[in-house]
Phi, psi and omega in degrees: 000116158222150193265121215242099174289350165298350187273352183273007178211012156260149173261345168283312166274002169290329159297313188274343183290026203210036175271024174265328165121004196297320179328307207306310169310256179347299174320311190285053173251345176276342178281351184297273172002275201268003150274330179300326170290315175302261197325332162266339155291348156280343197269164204267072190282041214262317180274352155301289188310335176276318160279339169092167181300153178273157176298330181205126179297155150206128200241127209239116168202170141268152161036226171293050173217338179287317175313334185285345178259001156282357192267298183319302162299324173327289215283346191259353167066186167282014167272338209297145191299333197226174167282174207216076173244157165265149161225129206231041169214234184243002189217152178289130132002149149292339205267002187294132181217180156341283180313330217254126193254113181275133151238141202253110195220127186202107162331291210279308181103028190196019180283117189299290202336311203286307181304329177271011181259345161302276174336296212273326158290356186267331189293333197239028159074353173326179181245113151235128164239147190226147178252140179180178137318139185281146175048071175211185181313290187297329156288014204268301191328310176315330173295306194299311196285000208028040180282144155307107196259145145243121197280142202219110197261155155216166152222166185070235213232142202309344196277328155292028183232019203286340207251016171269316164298338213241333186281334154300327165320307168319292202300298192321314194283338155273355142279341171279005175062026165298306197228186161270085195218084191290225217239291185291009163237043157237329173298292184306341166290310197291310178303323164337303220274310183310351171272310170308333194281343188271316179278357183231013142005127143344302175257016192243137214261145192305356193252015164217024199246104220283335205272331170285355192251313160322300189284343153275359166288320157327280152351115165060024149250161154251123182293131181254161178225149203194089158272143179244035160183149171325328198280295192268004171289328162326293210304332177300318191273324210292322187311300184322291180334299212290328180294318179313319181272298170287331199277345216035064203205112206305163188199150149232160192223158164183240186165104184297132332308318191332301188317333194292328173260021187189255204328327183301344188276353170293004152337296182278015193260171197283358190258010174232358162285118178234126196265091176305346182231011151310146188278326194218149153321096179277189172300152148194151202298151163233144158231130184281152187248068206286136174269125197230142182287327168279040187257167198279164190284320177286336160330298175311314156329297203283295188267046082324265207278027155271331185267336160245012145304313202289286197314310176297002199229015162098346173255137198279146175250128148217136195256116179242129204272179179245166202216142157098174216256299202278177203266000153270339163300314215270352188279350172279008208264282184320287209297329173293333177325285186301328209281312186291337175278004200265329175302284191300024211240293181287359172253351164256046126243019189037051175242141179286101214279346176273280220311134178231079183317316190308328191265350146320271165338297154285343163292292228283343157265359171274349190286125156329000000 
């Protein structure tokens, strides 16, 4: 596979590499926004208001359905009232209890990690609520458990459902009084996104197009990713995730300050060398900056003279501001940005950007 930047302005391979359709999936996120809003304010969320906040969210998913309870946290910030965690395995916390509301989100409804942390919160007497596929394994629990189900219709492949997954989350939290979020700030997202699906087009040419122009800087590197504030360090992992998945293509993520104790030194490292009279282009690093309105004032200090550590030793920077006033806006800012350079990234490597065989593979070799 190599990579050939001319294929992000033929509009013919841009079709025939895509025939599943991710270009398309991406575009649609702003309609994911406002049905995922809708369907969730129709669904029947009667026992929140009857019990009142749990001592803790804890939000149980994989891959793209795990992410929606770091979005959830993001957006709901360091005011929020209560802890906010994700679980990313097969089993609860121990301290996880009675007081504590697991909600269990699975595209499919059939992710086995989710279910067995569904089960084990109905065992240990927890407030469960679930996202999922209609008829599927996690409603049937929901059903047994008499839990609040919200129903999540998708096609395709779940990383690409993320704002079908993370906006009943939202709605939930803004009925428990977490965050602030009326009716005009999932609309001002969703116009966020519909602005962004126009400028990164298909047919809008790679020197004014941001997602095509991201994934050529992206090209024949390794991406270091830096977020400067918990918010935009979500979008930091969601790139990685995303190259990782359409791109097939290694990434590191991280979070100003930590990086500041470990990744900068790869500043001095064989990867940031570039051997200009080398026979063939090796990898060599770039780092991206994702920007948050919201960084702490030495955060802000630290990713100065981190962009201009990189610049002085020769790895090219690049910087992205996050756009819009509430903090879900601005984190879809970041995250359609990465979905989409992690797509054309992978069609100028002529890679099919859905199938992800490897993860294929490996359920069918753990399966009974």
């Amino acid at each position: 596979m190599s990579w050939e930047p001319d294929r992000l302005d033929d509009q013919k391979q841009l079709t025939d590499g895509d025939p599943s359709g991710m270009l398309r999936a991406v575009a649609a996120s702003a309609a994911q926004v406002r049905t995922s809003h809708r369907a969730a304010r129709e669904a029947d969320l009667s026992s929140l208001d009857r019990e009142g906040r749990p001592r803790t969210i804890v939000v149980a998913g994989m891959g793209g359905s795990g992410i929606a309870g770091d979005i959830l946290n993001a957006v709901c910030g360091h005011g929020a009232p209560l802890p906010i965690v994700t679980v990313r395995s097969y089993r609860l916390p121990g301290w996880v209890g009675a007081t504590d509301m697991v909600i269990a989100v699975s595209c499919s409804g059939r992710t086995e990690e989710t279910l067995a942390v569904a089960m084990e919160a109905v065992r240990r007497g927890c407030r469960l609520l679930a996202l999922g596929a209609p008829d599927s394994p996690l409603q049937a629990i929901a059903r047994q458990a008499g839990a609040p189900f919200v129903p999540v219709v998708t096609e395709g492949q779940p990383r690409a459902a993320v704002w079908a997954l993370s906006i009943p989350l939202v709605v939930i939290a803004a009925r428990l009084g977490l965050v602030q979020a009326d009716d005009e700030a999932f609309e001002s997202t969703a116009k966020r996104l519909e602005d962004i699906a126009h400028r990164c087009r298909p047919a809008s040419e790679s020197f004014i197009n941001p997602g095509k122009s991201l994934a050529m800087e992206m090209a024949e590197t390794v991406p270091m990713i830096w977020g400067s504030s918990p918010l935009a360090a979500v979008a930091a992992y969601r790139w990685a995730c995303q190259l990782n998945e359409n791109g097939k293509y290694p990434a590191v993520w991280g979070e100003i300050p930590e990086v500041n104790h470990n990744q900068v030194v790869a500043f001095d490292g064989p990867l940031a060398t570039r051997d200009i009279f080398a026979d063939e282009s090796g990898r060599s690093l770039r780092l991206f900056v994702l920007r948050d309105a919201e960084e702490h004032p030495q955060v802000a200090r630290r990713r100065e003279v981190s962009v201009r550590m990189a610049e002085d030793r020769g790895v090219p920077v690049t910087q992205i501001v996050a756009e819009g006033l509430h903090p879900l806006e601005r984190l879809a800012t970041l995250v359609e940005l990465g979905d989409y350079a992690s797509t054309y990234l992978a069609l100028g490597y002529g890679v099919d950007p859905t199938p992800v065989s490897a993860i294929t593979e490996l359920k069918a070799r753990i399966s009974p």
